[in-house]
C-alpha positions in Angstrom: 29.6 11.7 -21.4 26.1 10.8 -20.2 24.9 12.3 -16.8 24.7 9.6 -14.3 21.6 9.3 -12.6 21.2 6.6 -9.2 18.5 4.5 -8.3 17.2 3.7 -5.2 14.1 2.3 -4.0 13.2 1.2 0.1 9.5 0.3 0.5 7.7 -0.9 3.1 4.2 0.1 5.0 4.8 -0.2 8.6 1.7 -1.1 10.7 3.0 -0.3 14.5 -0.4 -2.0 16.1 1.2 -5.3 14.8 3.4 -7.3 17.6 4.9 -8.9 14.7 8.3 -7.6 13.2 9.6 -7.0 9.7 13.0 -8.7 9.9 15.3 -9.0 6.6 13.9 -12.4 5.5 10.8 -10.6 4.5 12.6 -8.1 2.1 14.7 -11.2 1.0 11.3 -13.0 0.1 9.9 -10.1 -2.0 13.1 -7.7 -2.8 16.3 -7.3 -2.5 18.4 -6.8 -5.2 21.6 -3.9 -5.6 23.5 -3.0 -9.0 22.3 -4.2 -12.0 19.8 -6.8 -9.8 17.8 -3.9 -9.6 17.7 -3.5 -13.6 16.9 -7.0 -13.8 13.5 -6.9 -10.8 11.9 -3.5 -12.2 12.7 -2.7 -15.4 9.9 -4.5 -17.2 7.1 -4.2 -14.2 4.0 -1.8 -13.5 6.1 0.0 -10.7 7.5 3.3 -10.1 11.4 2.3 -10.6 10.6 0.6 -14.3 9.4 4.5 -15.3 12.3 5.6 -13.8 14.2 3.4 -16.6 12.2 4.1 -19.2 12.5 8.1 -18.7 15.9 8.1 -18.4 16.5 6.3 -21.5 14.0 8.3 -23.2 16.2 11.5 -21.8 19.5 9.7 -22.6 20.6 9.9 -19.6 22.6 6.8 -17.6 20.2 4.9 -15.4 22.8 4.0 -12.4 20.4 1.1 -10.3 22.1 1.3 -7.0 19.7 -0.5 -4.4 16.2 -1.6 -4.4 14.5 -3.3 -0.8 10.6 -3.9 -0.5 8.5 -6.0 1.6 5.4 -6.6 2.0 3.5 -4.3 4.6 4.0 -5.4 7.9 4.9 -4.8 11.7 7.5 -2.1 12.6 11.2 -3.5 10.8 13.6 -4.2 13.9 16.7 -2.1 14.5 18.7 -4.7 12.9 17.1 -4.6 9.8 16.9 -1.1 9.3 20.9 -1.7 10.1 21.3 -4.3 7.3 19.6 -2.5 4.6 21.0 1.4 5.4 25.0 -0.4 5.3 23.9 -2.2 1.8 22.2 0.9 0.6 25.5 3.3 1.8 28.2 0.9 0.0 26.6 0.5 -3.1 26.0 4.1 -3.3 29.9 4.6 -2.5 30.5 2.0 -5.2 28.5 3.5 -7.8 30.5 6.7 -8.1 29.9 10.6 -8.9 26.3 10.7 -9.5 24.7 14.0 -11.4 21.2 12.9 -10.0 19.5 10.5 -7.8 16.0 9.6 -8.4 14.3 7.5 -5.0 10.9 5.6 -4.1 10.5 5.8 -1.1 7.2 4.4 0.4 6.4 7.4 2.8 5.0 5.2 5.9 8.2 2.8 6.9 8.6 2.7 10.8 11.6 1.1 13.2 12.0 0.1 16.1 14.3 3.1 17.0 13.4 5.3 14.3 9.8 6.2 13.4 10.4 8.1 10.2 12.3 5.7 8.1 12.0 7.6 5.2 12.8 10.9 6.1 16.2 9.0 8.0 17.1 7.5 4.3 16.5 10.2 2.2 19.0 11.6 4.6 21.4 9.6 4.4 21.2 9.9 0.4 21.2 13.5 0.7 24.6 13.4 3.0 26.1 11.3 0.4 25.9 13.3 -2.5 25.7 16.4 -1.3 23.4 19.8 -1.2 23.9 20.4 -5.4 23.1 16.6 -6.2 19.0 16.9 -7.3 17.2 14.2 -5.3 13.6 13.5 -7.1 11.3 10.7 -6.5 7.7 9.5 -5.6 6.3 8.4 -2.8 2.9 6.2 -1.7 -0.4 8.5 -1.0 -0.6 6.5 2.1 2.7 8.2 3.0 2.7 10.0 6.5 4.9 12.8 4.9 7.5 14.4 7.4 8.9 17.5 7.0 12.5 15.9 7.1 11.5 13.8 4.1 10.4 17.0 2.1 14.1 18.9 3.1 15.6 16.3 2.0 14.7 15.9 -1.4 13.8 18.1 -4.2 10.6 17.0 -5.4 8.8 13.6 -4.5 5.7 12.7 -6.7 2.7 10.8 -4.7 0.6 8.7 -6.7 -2.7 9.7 -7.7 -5.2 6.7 -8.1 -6.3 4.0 -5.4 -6.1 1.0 -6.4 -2.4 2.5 -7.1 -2.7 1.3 -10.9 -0.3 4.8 -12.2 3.2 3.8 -10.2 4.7 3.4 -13.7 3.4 6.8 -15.0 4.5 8.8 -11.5 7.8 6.9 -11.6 8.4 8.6 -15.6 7.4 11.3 -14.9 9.8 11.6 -11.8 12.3 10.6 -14.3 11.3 13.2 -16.7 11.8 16.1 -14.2 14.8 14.7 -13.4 16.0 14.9 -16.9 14.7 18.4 -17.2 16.5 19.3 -14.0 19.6 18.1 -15.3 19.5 19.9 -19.0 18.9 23.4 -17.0 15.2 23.8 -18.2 13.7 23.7 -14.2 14.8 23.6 -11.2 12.4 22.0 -8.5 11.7 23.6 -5.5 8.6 21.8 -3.6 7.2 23.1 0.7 4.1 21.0 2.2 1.6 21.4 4.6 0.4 19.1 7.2 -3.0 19.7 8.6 -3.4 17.5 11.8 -5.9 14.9 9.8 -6.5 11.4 10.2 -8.5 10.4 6.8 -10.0 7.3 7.5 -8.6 4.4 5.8 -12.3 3.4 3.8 -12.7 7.1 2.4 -9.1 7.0 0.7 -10.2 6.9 -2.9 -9.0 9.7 -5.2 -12.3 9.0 -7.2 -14.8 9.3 -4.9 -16.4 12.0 -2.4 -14.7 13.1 -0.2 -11.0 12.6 -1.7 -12.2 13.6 -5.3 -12.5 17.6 -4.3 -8.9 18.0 -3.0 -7.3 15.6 -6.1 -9.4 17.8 -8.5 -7.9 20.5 -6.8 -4.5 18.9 -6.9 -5.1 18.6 -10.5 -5.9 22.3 -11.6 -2.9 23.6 -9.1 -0.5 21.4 -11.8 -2.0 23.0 -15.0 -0.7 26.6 -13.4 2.1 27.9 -15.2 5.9 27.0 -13.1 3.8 24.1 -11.1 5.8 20.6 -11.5 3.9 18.5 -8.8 1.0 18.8 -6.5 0.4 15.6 -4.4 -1.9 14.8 -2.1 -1.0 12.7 0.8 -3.8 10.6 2.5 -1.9 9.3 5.5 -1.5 5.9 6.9 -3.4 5.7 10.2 -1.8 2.4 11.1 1.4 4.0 11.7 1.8 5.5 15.8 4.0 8.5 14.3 3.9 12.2 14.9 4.2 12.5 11.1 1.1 10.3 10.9 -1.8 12.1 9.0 -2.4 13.6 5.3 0.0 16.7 4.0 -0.2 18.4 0.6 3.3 18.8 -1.6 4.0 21.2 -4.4 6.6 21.5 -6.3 7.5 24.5 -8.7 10.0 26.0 -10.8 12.6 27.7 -8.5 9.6 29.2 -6.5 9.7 28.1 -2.5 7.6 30.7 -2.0 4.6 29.7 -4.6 5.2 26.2 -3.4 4.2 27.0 0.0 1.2 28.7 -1.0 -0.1 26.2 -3.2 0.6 23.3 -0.3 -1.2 25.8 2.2 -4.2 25.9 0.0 -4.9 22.5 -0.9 -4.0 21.6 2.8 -6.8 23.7 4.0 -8.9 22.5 1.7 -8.2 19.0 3.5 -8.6 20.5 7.0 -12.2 22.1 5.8 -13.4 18.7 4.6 -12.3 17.5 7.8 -15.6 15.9 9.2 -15.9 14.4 5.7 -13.8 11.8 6.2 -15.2 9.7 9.1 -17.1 7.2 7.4 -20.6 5.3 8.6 -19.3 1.9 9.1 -20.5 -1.0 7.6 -20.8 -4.4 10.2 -20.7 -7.6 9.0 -24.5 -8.7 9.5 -25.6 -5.6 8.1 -22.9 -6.2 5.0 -24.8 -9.9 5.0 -28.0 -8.8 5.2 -27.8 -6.3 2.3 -26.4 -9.4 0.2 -29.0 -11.5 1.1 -31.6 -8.8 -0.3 -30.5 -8.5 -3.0 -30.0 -12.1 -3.5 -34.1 -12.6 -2.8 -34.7 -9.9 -5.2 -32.9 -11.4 -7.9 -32.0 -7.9 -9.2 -28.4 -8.7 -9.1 -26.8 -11.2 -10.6 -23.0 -10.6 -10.6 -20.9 -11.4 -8.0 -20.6 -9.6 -4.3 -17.4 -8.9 -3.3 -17.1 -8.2 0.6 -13.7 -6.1 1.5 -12.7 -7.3 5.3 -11.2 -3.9 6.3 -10.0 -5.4 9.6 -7.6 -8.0 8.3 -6.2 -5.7 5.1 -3.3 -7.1 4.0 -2.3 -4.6 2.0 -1.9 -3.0 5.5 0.1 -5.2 7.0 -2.3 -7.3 8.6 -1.6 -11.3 9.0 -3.9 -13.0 6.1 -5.5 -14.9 8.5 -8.5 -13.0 10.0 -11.9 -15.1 10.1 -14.3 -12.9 11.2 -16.5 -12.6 7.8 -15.6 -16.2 7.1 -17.4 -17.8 10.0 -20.2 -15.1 9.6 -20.9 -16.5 6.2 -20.3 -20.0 7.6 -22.5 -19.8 9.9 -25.0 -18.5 7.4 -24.6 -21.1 5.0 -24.4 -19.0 2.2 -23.1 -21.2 -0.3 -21.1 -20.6 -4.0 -18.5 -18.0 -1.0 -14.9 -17.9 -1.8 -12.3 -16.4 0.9 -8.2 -16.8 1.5 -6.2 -17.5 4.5 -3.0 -17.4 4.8 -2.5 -20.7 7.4 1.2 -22.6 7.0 0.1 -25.3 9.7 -2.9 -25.6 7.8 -1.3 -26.4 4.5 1.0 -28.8 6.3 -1.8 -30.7 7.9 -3.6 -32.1 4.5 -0.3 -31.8 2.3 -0.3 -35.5 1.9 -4.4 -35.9 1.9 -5.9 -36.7 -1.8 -8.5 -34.9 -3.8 -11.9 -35.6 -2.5 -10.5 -36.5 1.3 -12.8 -34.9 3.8 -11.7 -33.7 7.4 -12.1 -31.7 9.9 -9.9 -28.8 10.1 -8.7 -25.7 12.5 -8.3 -22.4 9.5 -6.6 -19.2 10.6 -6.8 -17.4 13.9 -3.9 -18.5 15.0 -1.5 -15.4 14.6 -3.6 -12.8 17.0 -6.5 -13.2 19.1 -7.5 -9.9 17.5 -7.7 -11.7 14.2 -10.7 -14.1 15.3 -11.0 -17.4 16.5 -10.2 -20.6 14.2 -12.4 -21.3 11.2 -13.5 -25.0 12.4 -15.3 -26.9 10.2 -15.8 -30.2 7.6 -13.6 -29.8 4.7 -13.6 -31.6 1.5 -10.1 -30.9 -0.1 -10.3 -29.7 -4.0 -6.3 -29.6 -4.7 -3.0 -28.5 -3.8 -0.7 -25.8 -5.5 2.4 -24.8 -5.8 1.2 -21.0 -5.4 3.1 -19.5 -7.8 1.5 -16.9 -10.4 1.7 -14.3 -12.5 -0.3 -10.7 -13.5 -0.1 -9.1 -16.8 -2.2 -5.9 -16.1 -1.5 -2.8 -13.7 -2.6 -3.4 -10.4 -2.1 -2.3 -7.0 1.7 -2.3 -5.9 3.0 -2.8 -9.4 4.1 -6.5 -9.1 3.7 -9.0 -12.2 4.8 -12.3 -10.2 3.8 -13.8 -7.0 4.2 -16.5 -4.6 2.1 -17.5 -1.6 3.5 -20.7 -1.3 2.2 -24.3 -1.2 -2.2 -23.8 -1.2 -4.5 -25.9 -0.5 -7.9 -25.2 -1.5 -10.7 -26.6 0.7 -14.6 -26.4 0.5 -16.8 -26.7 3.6 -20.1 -28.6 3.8 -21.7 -25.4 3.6 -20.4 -24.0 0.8 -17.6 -21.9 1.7 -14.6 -22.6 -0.7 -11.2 -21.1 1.4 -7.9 -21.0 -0.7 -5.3 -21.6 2.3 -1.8 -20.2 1.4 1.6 -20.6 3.2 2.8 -16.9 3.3 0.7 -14.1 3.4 -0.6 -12.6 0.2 -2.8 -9.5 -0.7 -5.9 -9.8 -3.1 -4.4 -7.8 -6.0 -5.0 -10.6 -8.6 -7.5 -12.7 -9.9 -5.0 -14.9 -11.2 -4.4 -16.1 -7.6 -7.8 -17.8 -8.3 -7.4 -18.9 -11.4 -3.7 -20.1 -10.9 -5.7 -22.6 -8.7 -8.6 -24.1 -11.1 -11.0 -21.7 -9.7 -13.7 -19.5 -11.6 -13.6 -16.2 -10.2 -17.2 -15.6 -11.6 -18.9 -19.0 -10.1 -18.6 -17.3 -6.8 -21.7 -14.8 -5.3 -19.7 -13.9 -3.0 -15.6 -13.3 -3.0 -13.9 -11.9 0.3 -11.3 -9.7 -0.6 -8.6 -8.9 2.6 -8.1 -5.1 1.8 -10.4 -2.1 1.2 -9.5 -0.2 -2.2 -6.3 -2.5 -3.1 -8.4 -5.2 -4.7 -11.2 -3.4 -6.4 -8.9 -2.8 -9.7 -8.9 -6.6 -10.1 -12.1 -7.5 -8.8 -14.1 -5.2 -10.7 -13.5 -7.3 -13.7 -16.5 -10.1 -11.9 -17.7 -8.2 -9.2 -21.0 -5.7 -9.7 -20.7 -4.8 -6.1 -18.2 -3.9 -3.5 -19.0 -3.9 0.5 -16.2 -2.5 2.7 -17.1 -4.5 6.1 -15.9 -2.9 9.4 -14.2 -6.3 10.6 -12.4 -6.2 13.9 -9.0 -6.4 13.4 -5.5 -4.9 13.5 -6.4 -3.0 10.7 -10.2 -2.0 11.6 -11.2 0.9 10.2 -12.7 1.8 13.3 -9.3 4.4 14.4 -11.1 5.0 18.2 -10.6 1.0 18.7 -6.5 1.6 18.7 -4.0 3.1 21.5 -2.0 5.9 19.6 1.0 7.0 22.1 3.2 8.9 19.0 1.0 10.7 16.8 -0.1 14.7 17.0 -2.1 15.9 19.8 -4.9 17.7 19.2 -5.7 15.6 16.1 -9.3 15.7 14.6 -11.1 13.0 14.5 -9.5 12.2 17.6 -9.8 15.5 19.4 -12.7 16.9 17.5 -12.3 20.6 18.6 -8.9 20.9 16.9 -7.6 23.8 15.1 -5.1 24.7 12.2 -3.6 27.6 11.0 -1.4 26.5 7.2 2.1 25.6 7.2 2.5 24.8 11.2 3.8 22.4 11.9 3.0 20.4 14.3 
């Protein structure tokens, strides 16, 4: 008989700054499926649970999908969520039966109400079910705030490596293909960690670039070592008020705790001395529009601008409908502009108005006062969609389908074109664009709500990218928030802190 391997995936980036919730509706808007459901949602996609089906049946092994829940990043979930979602996970795992393996994606940085590390409480419960013998092996976000719990629990857990996260199907294979050497007897993982008390700032989280490039470089050699499985690096998600909160290093070897530990200790310090690397010169929005505007006199650049609005990131859980950079341009008048904002009332107020109608309209601001105030202006309507498209390429968070509900698309007097959606949605595709009649290259400039989550689609028309220090609930300014949970001393924070490897905290 085939070795029977389970399948479970919970994901969701927690933003605790938010005073919205994640409740269960928003996991049964994007995913929740359990048996074969989850066969059916991930098998074909760019994410890490399709590689997990495609190594085992590459292995020959028996893909068991068990349960699969992922929402968009958010507030903190309520207690009555995480509830819901641990009692589906725990029955179907009952009803799936003796299991030889179990692979898991967890997301790393998932926060409750009355549990902070949602992962590490999971992975638990997974590891309670089938028991200290049953290999646990999975992959987990770089944004992940790894705890130790989530490390004990498991046997090895694979971050991704790129940002744009474009290489979820690759980590998730090759998670499944230690699993299936696991199981044939050829390795058995053992992985420790290290957690240097570091905040990496959100706009210098890019494996490619100074100052992340070192330490991934680093990470790279320490897998080419003979008995290394996995070395991951783990930038952290600032966003999330948790004493795990920060970046760790993970490697895993072949039944060898003790070289594991090493290894994690030595790429962790060499996060800890790059430490004053990674606090960024912030970019504000005049300056962003003043450098746009030069080059626009000099006529030395002819492709299109795109302006990343770090304060309303949505692929941090902010709410879609921040308007600082909007009105800036706006107020500019900088014409051929393109931003989107995620605005039900909106929608609902020019539903029934006709191509070519002209109003005037309140646009976004309306969620949190830290979001902006309302885009007011003349709008000439273009159209009305159903918001409904799809993405054939690998981009950030691995999903090939997407709806943002009914859009309107709008264009001020000015110049300012502003796709307005019903639910939010993150700029990972330029099909969102072109789903709506518009030319992603007719724009100079395209606002983008994120900070390294678009680029991997908007490289394709943009020749420049300007990550703009919005205000906002995700601002990449970390001394404008109130942290109560995380580590204390924690550098940037408290800039004379110290750190000896493997202590924790």
């Amino acid at each position: 008989m085939k070795k029977r391997v389970g399948i479970i995936a919970l994901l969701q980036e927690s933003n605790t700054f938010l005073t919205q919730r994640t409740t269960l509706a928003h996991f049964e808007q994007d995913t929740l499926a359990v048996g074969d459901g989850v066969r059916q949602q991930f098998r074909d996609v760019h994410h890490e649970v399709g590689g997990f089906f495609a190594a085992l049946e590459a292995g020959s092994y028996e893909a068991v999908p068990i349960f699969a829940a992922r929402a968009m990043p958010f507030g903190v979930m309520t207690g009555e969520t995480l509830i819901a979602l641990m009692q589906m996970m725990r029955d179907e795992l009952q009803r799936a039966g003796p299991l030889d393996g179990v692979l898991v994606a967890p997301h790393g940085a998932t926060v409750s109400e009355k549990i902070l590390d949602v992962d590490g409480y999971w992975l638990s419960e997974v590891r309670s079910a089938v028991g200290a013998n049953c290999p646990i092996i999975g992959t987990i976000d770089p944004h992940a705030n790894l705890s130790p719990t989530m490390v004990n629990a498991s046997d090895a857990l694979i971050a991704y490596r790129t940002n744009p996260h474009i290489d979820q199907w690759q980590r998730g294979f090759e998670a499944g293909e230690l699993m299936c050497d696991t199981l044939s007897d050829k390795v058995w993982p053992t992985q420790a960690a290290a957690f240097p008390p570091l905040a990496i700032n959100i706009e210098c989280q890019n494996p490619d670039e100074a100052p992340c490039r070192a330490v991934f470089q680093a990470a790279e050699e320490s897998r080419s070592m003979p008995s290394v499985l996995s070395a991951s690096i783990c930038l952290g998600f600032p966003y999330a008020d948790v004493p795990e909160m920060g970046a760790a290093a993970l490697v895993v070897t072949d039944r060898d705790c003790a070289h594991s530990a090493k290894l994690a200790s030595q790429l962790g310090t060499r996060l800890w001395d790059a430490r004053e690397q990674y606090v960024p010169e912030l970019l504000s929005i005049d300056d962003a529009l003043d450098a746009f505007e030069g080059l626009a006199r000099a006529e030395t650049h002819n492709a299109s601008v795109c302006m990343l609005d770090m304060g309303d990131n949505v692929g941090a859980g902010s709410p879609a409908d921040g308007t600082y950079l909007a009105i800036a341009i706006q107020r500019r008048k900088i014409s051929n502009a393109f931003v989107c904002i995620s605005d039900p009332s909106a929608v609902s107020e020019v539903r029934s108005a006709s191509i070519g109608d002209q109003f005037i309209l309140s646009v976004g601001g309306k969620t949190d006062a830290a979001c902006g105030p309302p885009l007011v202006a003349n709008f000439t309507l273009l159209g009305i969609y159903d918001g409904k498209f799809g993405e054939s390429q690998a981009r950030h968070g691995g999903k090939t389908t997407y709806d943002q509900g009914r859009t309107a698309v709008l264009r001020t007097d000015e110049g300012l074109t502003v796709m307005v959606t019903s639910t939010r949605m993150a700029p990972w595709s330029l099909e969102q664009l072109r789903s709506c009649g518009l030319d992603p290259k007719s724009f100079r400039i395209l606002v983008a709500k994120g900070v390294h989550s678009p680029v991997e689609a908007y490289r394709e028309v943009c020749g420049r990218f300007f990550r703009v220090n919005t205000p906002g609930p995700t601002s990449a300014d970390l001394s404008a928030f109130s942290y109560r949970e995380r580590r204390r001393p924690m550098y940037p924070f408290e800039p004379q802190a110290t750190w000896s490897a493997n202590r924790w905290p």
